[in-house]
N, C-alpha and C positions, 0 to 999 in steps of 0.2 A: 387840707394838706396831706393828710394819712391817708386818705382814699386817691389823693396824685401818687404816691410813694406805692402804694399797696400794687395800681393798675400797672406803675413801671415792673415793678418786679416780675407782676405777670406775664405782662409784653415779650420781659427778658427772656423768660420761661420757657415761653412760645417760640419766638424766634430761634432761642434754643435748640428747641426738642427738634423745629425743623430743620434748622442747619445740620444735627445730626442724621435725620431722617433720610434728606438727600445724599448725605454725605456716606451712609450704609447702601444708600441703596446703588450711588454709582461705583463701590467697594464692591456691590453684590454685582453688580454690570460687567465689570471690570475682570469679578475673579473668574465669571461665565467665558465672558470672551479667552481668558487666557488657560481653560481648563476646558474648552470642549468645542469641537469643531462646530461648525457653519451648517455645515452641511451640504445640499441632501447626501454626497457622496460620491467615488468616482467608480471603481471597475469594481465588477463582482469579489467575493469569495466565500467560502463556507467556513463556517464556525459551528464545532462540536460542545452542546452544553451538555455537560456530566450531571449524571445522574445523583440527587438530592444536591444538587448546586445551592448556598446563598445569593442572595443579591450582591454582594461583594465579590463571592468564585466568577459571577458572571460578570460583571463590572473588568477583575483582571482579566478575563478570558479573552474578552472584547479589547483590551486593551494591546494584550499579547499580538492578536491576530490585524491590528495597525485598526480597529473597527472605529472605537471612541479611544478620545482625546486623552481621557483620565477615568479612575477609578469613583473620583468624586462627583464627577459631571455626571456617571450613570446611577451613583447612587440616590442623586439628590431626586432626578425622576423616580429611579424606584419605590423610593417611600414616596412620594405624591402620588403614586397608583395601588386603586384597590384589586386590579387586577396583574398586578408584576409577581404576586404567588402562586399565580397560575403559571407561569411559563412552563411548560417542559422538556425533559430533558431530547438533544435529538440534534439532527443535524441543520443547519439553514442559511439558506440563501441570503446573505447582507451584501452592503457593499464596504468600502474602505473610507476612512475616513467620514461616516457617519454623524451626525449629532447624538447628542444621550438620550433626546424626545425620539428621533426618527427613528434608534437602535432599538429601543425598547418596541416601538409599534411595530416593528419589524419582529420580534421577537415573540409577539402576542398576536400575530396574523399565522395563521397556521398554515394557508398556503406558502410557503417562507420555509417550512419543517418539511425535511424528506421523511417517507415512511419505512421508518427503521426499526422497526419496534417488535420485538415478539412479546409474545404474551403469554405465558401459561400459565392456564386456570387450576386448579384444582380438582382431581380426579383425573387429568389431563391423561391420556396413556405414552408413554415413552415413543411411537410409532408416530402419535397426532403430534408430540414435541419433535420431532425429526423432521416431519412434513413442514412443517412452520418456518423451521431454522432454513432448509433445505430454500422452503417461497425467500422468505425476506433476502437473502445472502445471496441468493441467485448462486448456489451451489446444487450439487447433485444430493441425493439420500444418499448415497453409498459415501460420499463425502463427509455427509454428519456422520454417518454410523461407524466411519473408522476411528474419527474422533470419540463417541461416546464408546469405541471398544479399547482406546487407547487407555486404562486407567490410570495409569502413573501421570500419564496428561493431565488428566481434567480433575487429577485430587482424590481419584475416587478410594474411600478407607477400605481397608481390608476388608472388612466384614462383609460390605458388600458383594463380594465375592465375582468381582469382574463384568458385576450387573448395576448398570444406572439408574432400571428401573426404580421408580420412586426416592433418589437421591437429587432433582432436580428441582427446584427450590421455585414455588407458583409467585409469580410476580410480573412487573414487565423491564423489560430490557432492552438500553439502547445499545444496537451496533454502529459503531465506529467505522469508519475506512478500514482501519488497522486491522479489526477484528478478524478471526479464523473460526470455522465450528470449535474446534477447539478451546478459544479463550473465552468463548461466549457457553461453552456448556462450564466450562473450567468456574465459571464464576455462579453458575445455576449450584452446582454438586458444594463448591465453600459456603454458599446461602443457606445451604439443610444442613453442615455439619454448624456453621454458627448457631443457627435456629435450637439444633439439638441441645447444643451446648446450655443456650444460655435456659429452656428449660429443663437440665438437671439432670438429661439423658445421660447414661455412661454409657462408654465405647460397646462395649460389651453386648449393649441391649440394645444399639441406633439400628443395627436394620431388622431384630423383629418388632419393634414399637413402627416403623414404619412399613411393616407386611400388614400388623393389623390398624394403622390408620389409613392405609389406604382401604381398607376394606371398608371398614367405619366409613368412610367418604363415599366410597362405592354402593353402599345400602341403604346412608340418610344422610340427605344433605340439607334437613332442618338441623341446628344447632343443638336445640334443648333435647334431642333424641341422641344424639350420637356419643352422650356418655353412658345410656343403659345399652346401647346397640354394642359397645365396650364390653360391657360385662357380660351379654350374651355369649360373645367370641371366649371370655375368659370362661364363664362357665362349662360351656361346652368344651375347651381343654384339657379344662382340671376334672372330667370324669369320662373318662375312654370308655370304661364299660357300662355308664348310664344310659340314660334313653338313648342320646342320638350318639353312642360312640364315638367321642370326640371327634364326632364329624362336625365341620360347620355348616355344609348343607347352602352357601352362599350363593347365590343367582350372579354375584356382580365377578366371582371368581371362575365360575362355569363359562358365563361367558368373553372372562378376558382368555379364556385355553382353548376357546376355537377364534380368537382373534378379533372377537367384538367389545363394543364397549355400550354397558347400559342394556336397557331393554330386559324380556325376561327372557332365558333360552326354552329353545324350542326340545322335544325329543331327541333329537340327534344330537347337539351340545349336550343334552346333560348323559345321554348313550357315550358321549366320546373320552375315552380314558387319555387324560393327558396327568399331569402333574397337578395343573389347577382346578382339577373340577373335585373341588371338597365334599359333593354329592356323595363321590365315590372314595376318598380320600381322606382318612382324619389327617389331624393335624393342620399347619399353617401350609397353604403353597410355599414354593421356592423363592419368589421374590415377592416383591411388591406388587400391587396390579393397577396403579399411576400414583400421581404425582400426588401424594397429602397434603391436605389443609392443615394450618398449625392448629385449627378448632376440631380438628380429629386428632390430632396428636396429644393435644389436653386432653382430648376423651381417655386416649387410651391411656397416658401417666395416672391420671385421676377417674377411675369408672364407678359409675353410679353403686350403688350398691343393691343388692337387690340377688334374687335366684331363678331370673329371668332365663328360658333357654329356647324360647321361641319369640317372634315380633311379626307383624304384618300392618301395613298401610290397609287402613278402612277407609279413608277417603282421600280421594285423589284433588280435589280444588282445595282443600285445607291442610295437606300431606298427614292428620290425623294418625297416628302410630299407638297399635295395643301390644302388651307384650304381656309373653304365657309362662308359666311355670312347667308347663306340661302339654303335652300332646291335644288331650282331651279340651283344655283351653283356647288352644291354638286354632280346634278345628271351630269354635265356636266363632271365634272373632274373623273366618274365613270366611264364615257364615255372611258376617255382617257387610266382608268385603262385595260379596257376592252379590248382598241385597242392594247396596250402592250402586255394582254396576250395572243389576237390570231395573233401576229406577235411574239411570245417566246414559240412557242410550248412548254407543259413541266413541263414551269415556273409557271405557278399558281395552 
């Protein structure tokens, strides 16, 4: 009789659990149908996803633009994919009235994304950031260039002194319909003074901490090099009438003052007397000579320590970097350059 009593109660149990079961599950049926379209969707339209969106920003964005049903129908997809963190920001072809499955595939299909994107790298020069702006936007140069001369437009701080060079902040950037060269450098140049800010730069100092990280960028762009490549610059400074007369003597500034960028100059770049060519020149150039890495900009707040006032690359497949105290160092580690390159046919 106890094991009759025992089996009811379990039966009950059962019966239970599943009358609840069905019972959730046509509440879960139920709250889909009434929270998120059918789909697959009727007339086109584009939807702009802003740039570091959550899954929720996109959910109302989609919402806004009549795409999906509800905020929750696209979220429920979003967490069921390991790929919805990838989306990026950008503009793309949906349609209306969409489902929250179809939205999202749509969203993670990259033909679906127009290409609107600039990109500025790091070392970037202001010329190759104008060319870029100028492709994507389908605008003229002379177009960017009156925006980047407009400074009270684009934010640019005094100190700058009416020059963008190296106030434009390496990252990527979605353009908008809306967008003008303007709002789009306007938001590059608020990128570098944030940046500054938040590592501890005072106003004071932002544009020559960024003349010498762009240079730092411009002579090593191995990491673990570019805080003694810092103190090189500072060395050389702080003694005008030492060895090298507060020349800095920099390859990467020679050749931004005849209009190149990289490489090493030839005779005539380093013959040509402009402002940047620090061969001939102590002290900092005039501006910046591109865009800094924030890992150059830590070089230069923080530099190695050390009484370093020369450096050279001895091997080019490992970017290997020696640095001298002195001339007679210098020439020694030249040496070694040199053995490298006539045992690398090619390579130099």
């Amino acid at each position: 009789m106890r094991s009759f009593f025992v089996l009811v109660i379990v039966l009950a149990m059962v019966g239970g659990a599943g009358y609840l079961a069905v019972r959730q599950l046509r509440s879960s049926a139920n709250q889909t149908a009434q929270d998120d379209f059918p789909g697959p969707g009727t007339e086109a339209v584009s939807v702009t996803i802003e740039e570091n969106s959550t899954g929720r920003d996109i959910g109302k964005t989609l919402v806004d633009a009549g795409v999906v049903k509800s905020v929750g129908a696209f979220i429920r997809q979003f967490e069921k994919s390991k790929a919805a963190t990838s989306i990026r920001p950008g503009t793309y072809s949906m349609r209306l009235q969409m489902s929250a499955a179809e939205a999202l595939a749509a969203l993670l299909d990259e033909t679906n994304r127009t290409d609107n994107t600039i990109t500025v790298i790091p070392g970037t020069t202001i010329w190759q950031v104008k060319a870029k702006i100028a492709d994507i936007m389908g605008v003229s140069e002379d177009e960017v260039q009156r925006a980047l001369d407009d400074a009270e437009a684009i934010g640019l701080p005094a100190e700058a002194n009416g020059k963008a060079e190296g106030w434009l902040l390496p990252g990527t950037y979605e353009v908008d319909p809306e967008d003008t060269p303007t709002t789009v450098v306007k938001r590059m140049v608020a990128g570098t003074v944030a940046e500054l800010a938040e590592m501890g730069v005072a106003d004071a100092d932002r544009e020559t901490v960024l003349i010498k990280a762009s240079i730092v960028d411009g002579e090593g762009y191995i990491k673990r090099y570019q805080p003694m490549i810092a103190r090189v610059i500072e060395n050389r400074l702080a003694d005008p009438d030492g060895e090298t007369r507060g020349r800095l003597e920099m390859d990467s500034t020679v050749q931004y003052g005849v209009g190149k960028s990289g490489g090493v100059p030839d005779a005539t770049a380093i013959a040509d007397d402009n402002p940047y060519n620090t061969r001939l020149h102590a002290g900092l150039p005039p501006t910046p000579i591109g865009q800094p890495s924030r890992d150059a900009i830590s070089a230069v707040v923080n530099p190695a320590q050390g009484t370093w006032l020369y450096f050279t690359t001895v091997n080019l497949d490992t970017g290997e970097t020696l640095f001298a105290d002195n001339f007679a160092e210098q020439m020694e580690n030249q040496k070694k350059f040199q053995d490298y390159c006539a045992s690398h046919e090619g390579k130099c």
